[in-house]
VOBA-1610 file (N, C-alpha, C; in pm, whole numbers, padded with zeros to 5 digits, always signed):
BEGIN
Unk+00865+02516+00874Unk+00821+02398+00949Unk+00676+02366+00914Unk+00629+02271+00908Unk+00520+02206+00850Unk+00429+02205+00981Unk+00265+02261+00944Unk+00185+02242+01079Unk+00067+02210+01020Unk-00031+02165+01162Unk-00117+02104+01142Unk-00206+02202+01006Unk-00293+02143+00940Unk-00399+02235+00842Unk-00492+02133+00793Unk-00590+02092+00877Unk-00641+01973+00820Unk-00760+01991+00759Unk-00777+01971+00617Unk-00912+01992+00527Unk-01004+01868+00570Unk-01136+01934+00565Unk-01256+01781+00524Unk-01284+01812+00409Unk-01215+01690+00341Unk-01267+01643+00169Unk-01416+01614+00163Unk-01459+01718+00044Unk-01570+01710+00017Unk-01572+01568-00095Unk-01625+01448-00048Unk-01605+01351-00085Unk-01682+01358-00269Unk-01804+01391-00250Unk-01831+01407-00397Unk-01822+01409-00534Unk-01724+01534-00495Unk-01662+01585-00619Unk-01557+01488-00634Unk-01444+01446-00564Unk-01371+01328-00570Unk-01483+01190-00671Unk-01552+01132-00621Unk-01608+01042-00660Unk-01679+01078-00789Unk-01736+01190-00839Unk-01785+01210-00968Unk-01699+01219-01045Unk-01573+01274-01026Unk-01458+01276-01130Unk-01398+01164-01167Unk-01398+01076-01029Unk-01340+00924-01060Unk-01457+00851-01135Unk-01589+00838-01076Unk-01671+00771-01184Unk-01661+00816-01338Unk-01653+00942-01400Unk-01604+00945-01502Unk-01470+00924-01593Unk-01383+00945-01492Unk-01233+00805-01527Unk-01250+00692-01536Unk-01305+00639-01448Unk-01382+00485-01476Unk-01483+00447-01614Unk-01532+00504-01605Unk-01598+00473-01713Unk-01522+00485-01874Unk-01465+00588-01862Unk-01375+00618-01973Unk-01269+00513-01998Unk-01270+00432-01854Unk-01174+00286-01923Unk-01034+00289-01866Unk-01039+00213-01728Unk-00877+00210-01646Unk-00768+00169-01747Unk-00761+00141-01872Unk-00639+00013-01954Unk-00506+00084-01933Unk-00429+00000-01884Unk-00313+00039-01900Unk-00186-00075-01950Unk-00071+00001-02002Unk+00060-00051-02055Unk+00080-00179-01960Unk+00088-00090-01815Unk+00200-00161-01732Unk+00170-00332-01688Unk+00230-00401-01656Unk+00238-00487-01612Unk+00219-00555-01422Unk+00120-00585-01395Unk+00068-00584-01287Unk+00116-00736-01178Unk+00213-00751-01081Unk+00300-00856-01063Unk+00224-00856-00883Unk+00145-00984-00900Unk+00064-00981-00764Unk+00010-01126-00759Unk-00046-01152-00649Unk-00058-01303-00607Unk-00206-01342-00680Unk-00213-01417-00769Unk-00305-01427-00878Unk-00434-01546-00792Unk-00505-01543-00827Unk-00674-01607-00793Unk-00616-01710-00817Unk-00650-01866-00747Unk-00641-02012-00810Unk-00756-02015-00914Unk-00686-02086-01014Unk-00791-02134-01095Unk-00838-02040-01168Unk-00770-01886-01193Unk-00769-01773-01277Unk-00737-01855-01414Unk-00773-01807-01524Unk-00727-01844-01685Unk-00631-01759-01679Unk-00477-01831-01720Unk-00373-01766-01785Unk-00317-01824-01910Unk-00232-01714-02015Unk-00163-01755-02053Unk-00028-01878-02048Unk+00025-01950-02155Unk+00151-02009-02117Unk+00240-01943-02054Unk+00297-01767-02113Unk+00334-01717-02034Unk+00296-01656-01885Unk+00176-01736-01823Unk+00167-01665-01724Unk+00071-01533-01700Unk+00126-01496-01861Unk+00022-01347-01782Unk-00098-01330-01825Unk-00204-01255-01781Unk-00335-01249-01828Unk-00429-01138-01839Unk-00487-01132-01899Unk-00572-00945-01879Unk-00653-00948-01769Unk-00614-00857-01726Unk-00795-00889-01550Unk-00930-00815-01589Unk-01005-00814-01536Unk-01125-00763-01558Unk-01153-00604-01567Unk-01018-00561-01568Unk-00980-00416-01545Unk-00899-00349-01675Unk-00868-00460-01766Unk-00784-00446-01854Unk-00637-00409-01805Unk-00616-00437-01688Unk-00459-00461-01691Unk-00399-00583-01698Unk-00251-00569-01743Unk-00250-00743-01726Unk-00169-00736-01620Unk-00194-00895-01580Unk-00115-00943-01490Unk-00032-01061-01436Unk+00046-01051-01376Unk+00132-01175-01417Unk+00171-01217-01233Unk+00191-01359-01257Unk+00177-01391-01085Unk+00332-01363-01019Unk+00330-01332-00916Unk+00400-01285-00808Unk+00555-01377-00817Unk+00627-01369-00852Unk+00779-01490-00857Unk+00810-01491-00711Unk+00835-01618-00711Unk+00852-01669-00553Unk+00953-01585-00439Unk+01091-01520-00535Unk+01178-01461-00478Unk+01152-01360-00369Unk+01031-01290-00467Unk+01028-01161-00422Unk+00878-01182-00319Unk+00801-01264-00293Unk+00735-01347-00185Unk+00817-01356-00055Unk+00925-01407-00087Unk+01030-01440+00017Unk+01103-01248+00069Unk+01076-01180-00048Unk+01133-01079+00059Unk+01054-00979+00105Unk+00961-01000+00093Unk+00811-00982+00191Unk+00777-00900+00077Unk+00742-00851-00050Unk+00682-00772-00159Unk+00543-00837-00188Unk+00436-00760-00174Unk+00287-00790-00216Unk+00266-00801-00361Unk+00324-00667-00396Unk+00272-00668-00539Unk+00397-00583-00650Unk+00404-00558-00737Unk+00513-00426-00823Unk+00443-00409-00944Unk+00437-00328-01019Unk+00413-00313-01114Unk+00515-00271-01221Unk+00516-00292-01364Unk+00642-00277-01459Unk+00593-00181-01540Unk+00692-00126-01625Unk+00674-00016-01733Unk+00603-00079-01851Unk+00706-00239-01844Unk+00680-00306-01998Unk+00711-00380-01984Unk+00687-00467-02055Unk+00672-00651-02060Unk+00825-00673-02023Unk+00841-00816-01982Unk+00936-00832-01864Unk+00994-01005-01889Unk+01067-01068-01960Unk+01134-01215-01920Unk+01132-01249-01795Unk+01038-01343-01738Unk+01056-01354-01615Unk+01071-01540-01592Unk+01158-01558-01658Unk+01172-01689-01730Unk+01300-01733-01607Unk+01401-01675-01647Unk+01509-01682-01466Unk+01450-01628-01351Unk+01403-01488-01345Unk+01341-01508-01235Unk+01265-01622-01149Unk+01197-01653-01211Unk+01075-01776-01197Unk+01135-01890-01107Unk+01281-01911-01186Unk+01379-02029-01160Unk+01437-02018-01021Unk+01478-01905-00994Unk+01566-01892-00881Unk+01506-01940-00743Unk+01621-01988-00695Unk+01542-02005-00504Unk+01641-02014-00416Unk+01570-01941-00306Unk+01653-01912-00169Unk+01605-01955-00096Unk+01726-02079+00005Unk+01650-02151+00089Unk+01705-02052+00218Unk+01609-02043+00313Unk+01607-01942+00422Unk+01628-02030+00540Unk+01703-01934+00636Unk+01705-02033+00764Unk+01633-02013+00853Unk+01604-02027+00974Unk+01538-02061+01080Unk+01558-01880+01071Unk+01468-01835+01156Unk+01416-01774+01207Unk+01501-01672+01287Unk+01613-01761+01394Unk+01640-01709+01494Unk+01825-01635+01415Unk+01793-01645+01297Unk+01894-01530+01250Unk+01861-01459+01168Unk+01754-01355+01144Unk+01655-01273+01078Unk+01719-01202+01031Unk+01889-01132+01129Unk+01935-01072+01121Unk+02019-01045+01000Unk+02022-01174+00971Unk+02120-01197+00864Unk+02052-01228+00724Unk+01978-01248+00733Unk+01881-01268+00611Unk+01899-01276+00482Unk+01941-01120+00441Unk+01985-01059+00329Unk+02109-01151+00274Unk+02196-01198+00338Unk+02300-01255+00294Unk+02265-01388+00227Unk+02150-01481+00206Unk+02118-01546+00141Unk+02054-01499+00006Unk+02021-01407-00010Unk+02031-01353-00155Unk+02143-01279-00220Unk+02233-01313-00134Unk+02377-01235-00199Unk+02421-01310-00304Unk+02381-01366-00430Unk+02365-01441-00517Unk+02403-01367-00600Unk+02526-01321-00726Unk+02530-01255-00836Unk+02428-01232-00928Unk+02363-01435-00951Unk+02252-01425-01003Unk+02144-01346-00995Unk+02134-01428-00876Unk+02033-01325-00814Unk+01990-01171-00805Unk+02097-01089-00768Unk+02166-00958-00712Unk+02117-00940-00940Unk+02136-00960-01015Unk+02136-00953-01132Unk+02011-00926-01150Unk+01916-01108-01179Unk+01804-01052-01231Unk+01679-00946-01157Unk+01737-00927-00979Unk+01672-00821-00932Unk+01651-00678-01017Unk+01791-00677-01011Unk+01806-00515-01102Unk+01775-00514-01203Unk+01785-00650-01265Unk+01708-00639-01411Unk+01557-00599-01385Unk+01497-00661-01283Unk+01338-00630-01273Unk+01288-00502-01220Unk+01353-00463-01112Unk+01356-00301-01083Unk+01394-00191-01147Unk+01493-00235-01262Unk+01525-00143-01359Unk+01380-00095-01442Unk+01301-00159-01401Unk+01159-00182-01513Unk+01053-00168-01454Unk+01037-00162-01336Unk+00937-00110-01193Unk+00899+00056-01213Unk+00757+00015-01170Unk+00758+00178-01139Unk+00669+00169-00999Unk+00590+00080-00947Unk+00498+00051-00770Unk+00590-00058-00702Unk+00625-00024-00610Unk+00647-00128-00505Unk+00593-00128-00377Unk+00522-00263-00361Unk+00413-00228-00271Unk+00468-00378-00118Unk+00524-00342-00029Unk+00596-00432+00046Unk+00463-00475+00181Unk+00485-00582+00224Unk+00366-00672+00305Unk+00368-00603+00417Unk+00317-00653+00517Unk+00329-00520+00658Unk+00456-00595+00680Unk+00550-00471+00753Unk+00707-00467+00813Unk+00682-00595+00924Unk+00608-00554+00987Unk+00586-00674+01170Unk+00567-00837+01113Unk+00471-00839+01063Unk+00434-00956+00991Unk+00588-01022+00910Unk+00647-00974+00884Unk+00779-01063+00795Unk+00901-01085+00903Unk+00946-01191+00883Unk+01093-01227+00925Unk+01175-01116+00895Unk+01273-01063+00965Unk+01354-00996+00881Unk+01353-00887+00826Unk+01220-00860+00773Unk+01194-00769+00712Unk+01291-00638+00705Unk+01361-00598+00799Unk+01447-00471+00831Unk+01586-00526+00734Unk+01609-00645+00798Unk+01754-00680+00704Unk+01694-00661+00549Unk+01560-00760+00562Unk+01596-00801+00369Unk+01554-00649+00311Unk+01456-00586+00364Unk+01440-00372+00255Unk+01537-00378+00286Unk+01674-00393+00343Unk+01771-00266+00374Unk+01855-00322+00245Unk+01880-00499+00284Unk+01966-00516+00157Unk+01905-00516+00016Unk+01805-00481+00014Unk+01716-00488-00110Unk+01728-00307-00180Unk+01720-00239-00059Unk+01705-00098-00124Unk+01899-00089-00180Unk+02002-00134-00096Unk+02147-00132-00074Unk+02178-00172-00148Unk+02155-00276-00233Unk+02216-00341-00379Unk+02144-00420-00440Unk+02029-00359-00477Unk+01947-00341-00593Unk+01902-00177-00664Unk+01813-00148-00576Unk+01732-00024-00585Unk+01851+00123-00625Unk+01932+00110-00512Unk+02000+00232-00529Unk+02063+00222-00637Unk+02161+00146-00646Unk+02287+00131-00800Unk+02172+00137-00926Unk+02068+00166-00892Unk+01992+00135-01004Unk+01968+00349-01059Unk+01980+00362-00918Unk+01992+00517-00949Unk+01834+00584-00985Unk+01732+00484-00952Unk+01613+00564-00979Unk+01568+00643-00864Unk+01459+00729-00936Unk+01428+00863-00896Unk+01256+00868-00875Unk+01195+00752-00921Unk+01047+00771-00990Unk+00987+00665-00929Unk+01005+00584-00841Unk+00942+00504-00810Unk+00839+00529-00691Unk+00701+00460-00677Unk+00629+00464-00602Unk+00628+00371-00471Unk+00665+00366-00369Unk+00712+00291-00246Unk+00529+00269-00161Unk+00522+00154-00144Unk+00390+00122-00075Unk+00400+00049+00074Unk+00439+00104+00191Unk+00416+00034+00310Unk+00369+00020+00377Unk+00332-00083+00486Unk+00224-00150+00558Unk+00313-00147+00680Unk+00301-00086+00810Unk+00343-00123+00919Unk+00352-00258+00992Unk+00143-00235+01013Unk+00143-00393+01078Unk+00148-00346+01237Unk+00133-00441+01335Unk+00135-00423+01463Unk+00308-00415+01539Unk+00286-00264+01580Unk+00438-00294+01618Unk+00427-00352+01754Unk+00347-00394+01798Unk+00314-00389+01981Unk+00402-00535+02003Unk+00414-00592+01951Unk+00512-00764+01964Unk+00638-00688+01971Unk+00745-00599+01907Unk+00874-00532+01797Unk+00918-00436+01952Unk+01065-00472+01963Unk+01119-00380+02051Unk+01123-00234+02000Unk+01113-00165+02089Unk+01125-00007+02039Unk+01233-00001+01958Unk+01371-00039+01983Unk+01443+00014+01866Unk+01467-00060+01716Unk+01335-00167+01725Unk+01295-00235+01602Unk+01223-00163+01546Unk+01135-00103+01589Unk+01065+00008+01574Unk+01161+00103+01453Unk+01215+00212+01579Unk+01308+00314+01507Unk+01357+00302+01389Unk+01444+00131+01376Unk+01508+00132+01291Unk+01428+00106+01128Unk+01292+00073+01179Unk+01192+00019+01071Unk+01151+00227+00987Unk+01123+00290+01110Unk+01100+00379+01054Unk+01179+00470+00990Unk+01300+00465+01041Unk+01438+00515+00942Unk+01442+00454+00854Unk+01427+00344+00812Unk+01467+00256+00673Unk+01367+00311+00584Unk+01252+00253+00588Unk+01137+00314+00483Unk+01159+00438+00479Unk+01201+00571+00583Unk+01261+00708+00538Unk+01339+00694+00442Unk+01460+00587+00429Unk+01531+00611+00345Unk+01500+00565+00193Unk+01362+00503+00197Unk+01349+00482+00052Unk+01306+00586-00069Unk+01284+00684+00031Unk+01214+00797-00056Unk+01309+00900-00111Unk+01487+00875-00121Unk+01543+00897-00164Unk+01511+00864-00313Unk+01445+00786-00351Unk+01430+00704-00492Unk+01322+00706-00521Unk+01213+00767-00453Unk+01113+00812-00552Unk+00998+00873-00398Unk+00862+00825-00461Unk+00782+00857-00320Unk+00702+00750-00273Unk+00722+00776-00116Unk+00651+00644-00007Unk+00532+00683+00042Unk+00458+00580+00006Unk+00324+00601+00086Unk+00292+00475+00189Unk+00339+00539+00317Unk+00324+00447+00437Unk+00168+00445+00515Unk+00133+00319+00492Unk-00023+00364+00552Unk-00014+00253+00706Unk-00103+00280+00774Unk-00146+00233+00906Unk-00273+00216+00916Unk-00366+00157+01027Unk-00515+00152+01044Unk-00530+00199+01166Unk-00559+00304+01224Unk-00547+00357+01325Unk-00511+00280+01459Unk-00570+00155+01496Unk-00494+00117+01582Unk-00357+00137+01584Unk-00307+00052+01462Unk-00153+00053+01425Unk-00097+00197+01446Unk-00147+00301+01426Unk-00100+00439+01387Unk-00085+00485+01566Unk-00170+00435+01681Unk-00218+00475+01812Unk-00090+00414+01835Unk-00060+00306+01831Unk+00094+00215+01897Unk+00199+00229+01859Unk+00176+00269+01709Unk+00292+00311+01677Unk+00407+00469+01763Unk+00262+00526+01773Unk+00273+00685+01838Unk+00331+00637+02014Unk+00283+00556+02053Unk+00339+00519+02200Unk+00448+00457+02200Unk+00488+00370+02093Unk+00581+00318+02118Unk+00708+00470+02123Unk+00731+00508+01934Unk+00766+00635+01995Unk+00751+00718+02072Unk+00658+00707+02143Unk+00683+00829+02262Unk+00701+00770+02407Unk+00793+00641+02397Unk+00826+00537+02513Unk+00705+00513+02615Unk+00611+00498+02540Unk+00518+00453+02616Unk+00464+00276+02585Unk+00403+00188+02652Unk+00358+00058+02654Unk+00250+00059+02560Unk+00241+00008+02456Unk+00134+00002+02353Unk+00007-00005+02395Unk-00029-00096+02530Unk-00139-00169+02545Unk-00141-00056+02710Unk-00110+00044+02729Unk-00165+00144+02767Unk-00268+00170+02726Unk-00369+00226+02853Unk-00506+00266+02738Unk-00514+00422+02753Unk-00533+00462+02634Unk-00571+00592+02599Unk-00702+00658+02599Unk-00757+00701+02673Unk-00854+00765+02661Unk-00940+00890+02643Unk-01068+00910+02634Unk-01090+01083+02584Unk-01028+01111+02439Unk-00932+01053+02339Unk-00902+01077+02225Unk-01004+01209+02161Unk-01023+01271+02126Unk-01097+01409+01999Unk-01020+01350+01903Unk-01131+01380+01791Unk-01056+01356+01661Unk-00923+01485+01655Unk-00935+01579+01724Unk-00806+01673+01748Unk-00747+01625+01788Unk-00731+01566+01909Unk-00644+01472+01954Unk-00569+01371+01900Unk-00602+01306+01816Unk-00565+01154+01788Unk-00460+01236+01622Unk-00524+01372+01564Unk-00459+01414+01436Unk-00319+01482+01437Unk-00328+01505+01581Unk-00217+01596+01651Unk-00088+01463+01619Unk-00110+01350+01686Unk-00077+01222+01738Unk+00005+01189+01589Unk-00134+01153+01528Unk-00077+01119+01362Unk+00028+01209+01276Unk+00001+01307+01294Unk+00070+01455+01246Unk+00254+01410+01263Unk+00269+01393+01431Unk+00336+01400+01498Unk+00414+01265+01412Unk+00407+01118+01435Unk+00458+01037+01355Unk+00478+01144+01172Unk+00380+01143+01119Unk+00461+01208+01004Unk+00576+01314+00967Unk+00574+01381+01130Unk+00689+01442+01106Unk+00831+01411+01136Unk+00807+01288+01247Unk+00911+01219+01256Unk+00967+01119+01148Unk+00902+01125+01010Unk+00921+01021+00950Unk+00954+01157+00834Unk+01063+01077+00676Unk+01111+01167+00576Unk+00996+01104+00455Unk+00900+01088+00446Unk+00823+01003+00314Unk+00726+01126+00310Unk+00687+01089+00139Unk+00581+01184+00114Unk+00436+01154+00157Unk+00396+01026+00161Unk+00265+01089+00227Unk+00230+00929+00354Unk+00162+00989+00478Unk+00122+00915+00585Unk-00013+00890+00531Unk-00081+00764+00550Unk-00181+00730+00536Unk-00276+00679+00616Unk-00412+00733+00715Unk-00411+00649+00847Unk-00593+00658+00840Unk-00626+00502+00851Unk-00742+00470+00761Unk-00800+00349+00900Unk-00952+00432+00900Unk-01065+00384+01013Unk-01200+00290+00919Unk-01274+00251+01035Unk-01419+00228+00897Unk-01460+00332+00922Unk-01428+00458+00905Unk-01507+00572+00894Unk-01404+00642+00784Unk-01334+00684+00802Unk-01231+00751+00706Unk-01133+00734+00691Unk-01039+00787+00576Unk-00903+00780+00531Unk-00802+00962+00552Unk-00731+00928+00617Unk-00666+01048+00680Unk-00543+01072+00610Unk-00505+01170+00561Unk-00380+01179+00419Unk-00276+01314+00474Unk-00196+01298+00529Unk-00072+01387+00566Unk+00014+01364+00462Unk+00063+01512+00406Unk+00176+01495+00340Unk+00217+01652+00318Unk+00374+01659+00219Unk+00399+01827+00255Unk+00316+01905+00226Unk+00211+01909+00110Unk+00152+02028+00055Unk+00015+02026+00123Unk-00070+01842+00136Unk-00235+01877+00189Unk-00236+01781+00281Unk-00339+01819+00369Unk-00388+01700+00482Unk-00529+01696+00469Unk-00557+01599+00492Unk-00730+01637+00462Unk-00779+01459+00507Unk-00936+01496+00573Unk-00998+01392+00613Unk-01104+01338+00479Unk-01083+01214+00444Unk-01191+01159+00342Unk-01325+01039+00395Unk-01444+01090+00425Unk-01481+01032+00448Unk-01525+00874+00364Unk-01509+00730+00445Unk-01507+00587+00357Unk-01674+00566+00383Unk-01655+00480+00280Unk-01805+00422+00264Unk-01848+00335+00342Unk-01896+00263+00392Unk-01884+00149+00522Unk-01884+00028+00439Unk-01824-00084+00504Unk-01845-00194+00482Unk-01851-00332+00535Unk-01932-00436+00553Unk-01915-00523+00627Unk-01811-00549+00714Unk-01816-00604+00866Unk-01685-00611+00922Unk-01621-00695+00847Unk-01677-00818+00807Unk-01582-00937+00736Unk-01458-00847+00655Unk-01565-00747+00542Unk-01499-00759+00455Unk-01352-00669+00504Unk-01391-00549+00607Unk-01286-00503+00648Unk-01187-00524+00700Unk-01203-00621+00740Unk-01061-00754+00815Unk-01037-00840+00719Unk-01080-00858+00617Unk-01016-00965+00538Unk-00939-00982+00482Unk-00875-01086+00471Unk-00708-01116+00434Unk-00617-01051+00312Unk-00737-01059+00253Unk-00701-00974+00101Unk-00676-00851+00121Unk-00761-00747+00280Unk-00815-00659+00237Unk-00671-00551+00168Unk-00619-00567+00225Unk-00478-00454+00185Unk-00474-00490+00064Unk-00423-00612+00033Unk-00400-00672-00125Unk-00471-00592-00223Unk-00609-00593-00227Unk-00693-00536-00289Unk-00702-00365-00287Unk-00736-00340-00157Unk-00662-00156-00159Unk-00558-00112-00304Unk-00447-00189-00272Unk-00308-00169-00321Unk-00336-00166-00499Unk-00433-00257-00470Unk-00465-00251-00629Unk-00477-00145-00686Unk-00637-00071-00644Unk-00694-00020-00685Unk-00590+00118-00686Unk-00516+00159-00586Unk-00439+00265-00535Unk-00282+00258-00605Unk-00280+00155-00625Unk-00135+00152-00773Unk-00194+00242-00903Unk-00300+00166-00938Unk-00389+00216-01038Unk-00368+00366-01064Unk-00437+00397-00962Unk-00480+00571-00922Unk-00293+00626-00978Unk-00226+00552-00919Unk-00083+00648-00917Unk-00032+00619-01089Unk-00054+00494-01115Unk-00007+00477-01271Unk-00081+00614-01342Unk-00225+00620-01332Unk-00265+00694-01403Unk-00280+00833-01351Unk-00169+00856-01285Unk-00129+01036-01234Unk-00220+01120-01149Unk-00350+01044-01102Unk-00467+01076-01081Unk-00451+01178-00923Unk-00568+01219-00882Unk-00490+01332-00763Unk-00500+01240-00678Unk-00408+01240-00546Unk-00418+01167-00416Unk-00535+01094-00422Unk-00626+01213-00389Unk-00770+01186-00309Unk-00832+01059-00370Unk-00795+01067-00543Unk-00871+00966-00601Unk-00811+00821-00611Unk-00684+00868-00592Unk-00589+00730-00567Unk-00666+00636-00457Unk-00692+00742-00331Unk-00723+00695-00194Unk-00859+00626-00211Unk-00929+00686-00287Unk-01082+00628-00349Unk-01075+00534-00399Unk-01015+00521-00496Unk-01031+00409-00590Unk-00950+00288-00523Unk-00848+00302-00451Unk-00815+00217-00344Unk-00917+00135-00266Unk-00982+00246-00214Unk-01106+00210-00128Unk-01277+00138-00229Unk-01289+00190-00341Unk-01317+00106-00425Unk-01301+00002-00454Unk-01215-00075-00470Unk-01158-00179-00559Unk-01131-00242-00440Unk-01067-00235-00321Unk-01123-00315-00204Unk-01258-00357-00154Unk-01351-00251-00186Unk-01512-00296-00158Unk-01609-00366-00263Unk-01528-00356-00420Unk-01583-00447-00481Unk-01535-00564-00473Unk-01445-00616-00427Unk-01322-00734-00402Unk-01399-00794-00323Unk-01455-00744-00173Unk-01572-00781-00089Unk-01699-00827-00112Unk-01781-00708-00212Unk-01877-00765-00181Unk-01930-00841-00253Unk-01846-00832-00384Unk-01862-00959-00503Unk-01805-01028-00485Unk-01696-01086-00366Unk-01575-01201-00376Unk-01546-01233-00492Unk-01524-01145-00563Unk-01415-01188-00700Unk-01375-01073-00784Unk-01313-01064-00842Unk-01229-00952-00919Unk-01324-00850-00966Unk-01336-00746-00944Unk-01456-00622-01054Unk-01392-00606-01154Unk-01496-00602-01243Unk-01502-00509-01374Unk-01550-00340-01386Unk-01504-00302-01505Unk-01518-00155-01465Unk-01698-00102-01451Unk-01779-00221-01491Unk-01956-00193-01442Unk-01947-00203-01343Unk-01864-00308-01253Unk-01849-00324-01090Unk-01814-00217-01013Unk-01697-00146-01021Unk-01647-00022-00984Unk-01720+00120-01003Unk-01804+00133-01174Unk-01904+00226-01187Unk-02038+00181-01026Unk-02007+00147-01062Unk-02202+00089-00977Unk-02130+00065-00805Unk-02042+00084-00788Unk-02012+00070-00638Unk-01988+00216-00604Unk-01969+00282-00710Unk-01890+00452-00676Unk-02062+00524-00675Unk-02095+00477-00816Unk-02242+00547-00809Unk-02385+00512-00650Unk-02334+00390-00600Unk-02451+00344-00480Unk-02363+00421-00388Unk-02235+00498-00360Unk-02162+00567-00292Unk-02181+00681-00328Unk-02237+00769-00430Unk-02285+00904-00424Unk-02434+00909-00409Unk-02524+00787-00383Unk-02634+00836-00336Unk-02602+00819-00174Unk-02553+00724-00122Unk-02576+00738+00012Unk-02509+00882+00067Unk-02416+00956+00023Unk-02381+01070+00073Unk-02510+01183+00053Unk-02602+01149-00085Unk-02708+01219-00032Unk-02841+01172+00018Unk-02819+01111+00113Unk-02930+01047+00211Unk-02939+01121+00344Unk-03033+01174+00354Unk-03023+01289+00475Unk-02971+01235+00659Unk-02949+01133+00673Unk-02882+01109+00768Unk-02723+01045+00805Unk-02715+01113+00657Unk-02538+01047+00564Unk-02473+01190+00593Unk-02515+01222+00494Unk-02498+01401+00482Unk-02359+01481+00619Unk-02419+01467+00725Unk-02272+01481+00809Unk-02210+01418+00839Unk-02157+01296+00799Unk-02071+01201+00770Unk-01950+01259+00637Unk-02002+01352+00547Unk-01937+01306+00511Unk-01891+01469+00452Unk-01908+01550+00515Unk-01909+01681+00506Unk-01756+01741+00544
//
């Protein structure tokens, strides 16, 4: 049985190893499928190199519609039918049924053609989408599975369950359990989300107030959701730190601070996801995944526009002096 063991990441050494990955040059093969800047330079086909040297190619409407942020591919990809296809959706008040408007051969086709070729799937928060429970279920049910993969990286966003009946709830958290049959899920929360989520399971009123929390307290809490859940790793992220449960390590990482704007901002997940696909394409350990996540969201901020890899050097490097600034120092210990 799995118990609490919670490390404090010595943030440092994380960040000196990643500044020297960085610098050595993020480029990669894969193909990067995400909601592109207006007024970005692209190719005819669409796709384009980013400032990171990956390329990227904009988001096809389909998979917009079934709440997906971003995916990434092995290798270049016809997305020429994709592009074409469309599902007109109905009202609202049959969410339930959802999935059955993409029951399209076509459709049901060039999916698997595109997941056959996936290796990140990174889905919008669960609460926030229509449906969302129908369309992952029929999405993992006849696409994903017949596809028989084993390797894929699963990216989810809760979102506020406090609107979502409890057994909307349940059934949200059984489903994303079941995606990790097909590769590994990394379900993240922002501690609020992670606090309501924990009450709702434990039949309590979200908007209960909790008080006295210890950071013992609140890890116990978090712990507790990850064990009720089958995915490899929980992710549960403050403006102070990023908290990482999974079977082998747990460990607290202390974050760098950043403007409130930028921490509420619309992008901000978008941008995370980036940087934290990245980390996993290139095999990199958790911790640095979780960094460079947190990177590439704070250059997204405070430059409002895409970084380059001088951007990312020089945001990691003004992040290892403030850890040695003598009133930093237990912050981040």
């Amino acid at each position: 049985m799995e118990t609490l063991n919670m490390e404090i990441k010595n943030t440092a050494p994380v960040l000196t190893n990643l500044l020297q990955i960085v610098e050595s040059g993020l480029l990669s093969e894969n193909i990067y499928l995400t909601l592109t800047d207006e007024g970005s330079e692209q190719s005819p086909s669409g796709l384009r190199i980013n400032k990171l040297g990956v390329t990227e190619a904009p988001l096809p409407e389909i998979l917009k519609l079934l709440g997906i942020r971003s995916i990434t591919l092995n290798a270049s990809h016809d997305f020429t039918a994709l592009s074409k296809l469309t599902v007109t959706l109905p009202p609202a008040e049959v969410e339930q049924y959802l999935w059955t408007f993409f029951r399209d051969e076509t459709v049901i086709a060039e999916l698997r053609s595109l997941f056959s070729n996936c290796r990140t799937i990174a889905f919008d928060d669960w609460a926030a989408i229509t449906g969302a429970s129908n369309l992952w279920n029929g999405l993992l049910a006849e696409v994903i599975r017949p596809l028989g993969k084993k390797d894929l990286e699963f990216i989810f966003y809760l979102g506020d369950p406090g609107n979502k009946l409890s057994f909307q709830v349940d059934e949200a958290i059984d489903l994303i359990s079941e995606f990790s049959h097909h590769g590994q899920v990394t379900f993240a929360l922002d501690a609020s989300e992670a606090m309501k989520l924990w009450m709702v399971l434990n039949g309590l009123n979200p908007d209960t107030p909790l008080e006295g929390q210890t950071s013992s307290d609140l890890n116990k809490k978090y712990f507790s959701i990850f064990r009720t859940m089958d995915v490899s790793r929980l992710l549960i992220y403050s403006a102070d730190n990023a908290i990482l449960f999974s079977s082998d390590q747990q460990f607290v990482l202390s974050r760098k601070k950043v403007e409130h704007h930028i921490e509420i901002s619309a992008n901000a997940r978008q941008d995370f996801i980036a940087g934290f696909s990245i980390g996993l394409l290139k095999h990199l350990d958790i911790a640095q995944c979780i960094a460079l996540g947190l990177i590439v969201f704070g250059c997204y901020g405070e430059f409002n526009s895409q970084p380059d890899q001088q951007d990312l050097s020089l945001y990691i490097q003004n992040w290892i002096k403030d850890l040695e600034k003598p009133d930093s120092i237990h912050l981040y210990e």
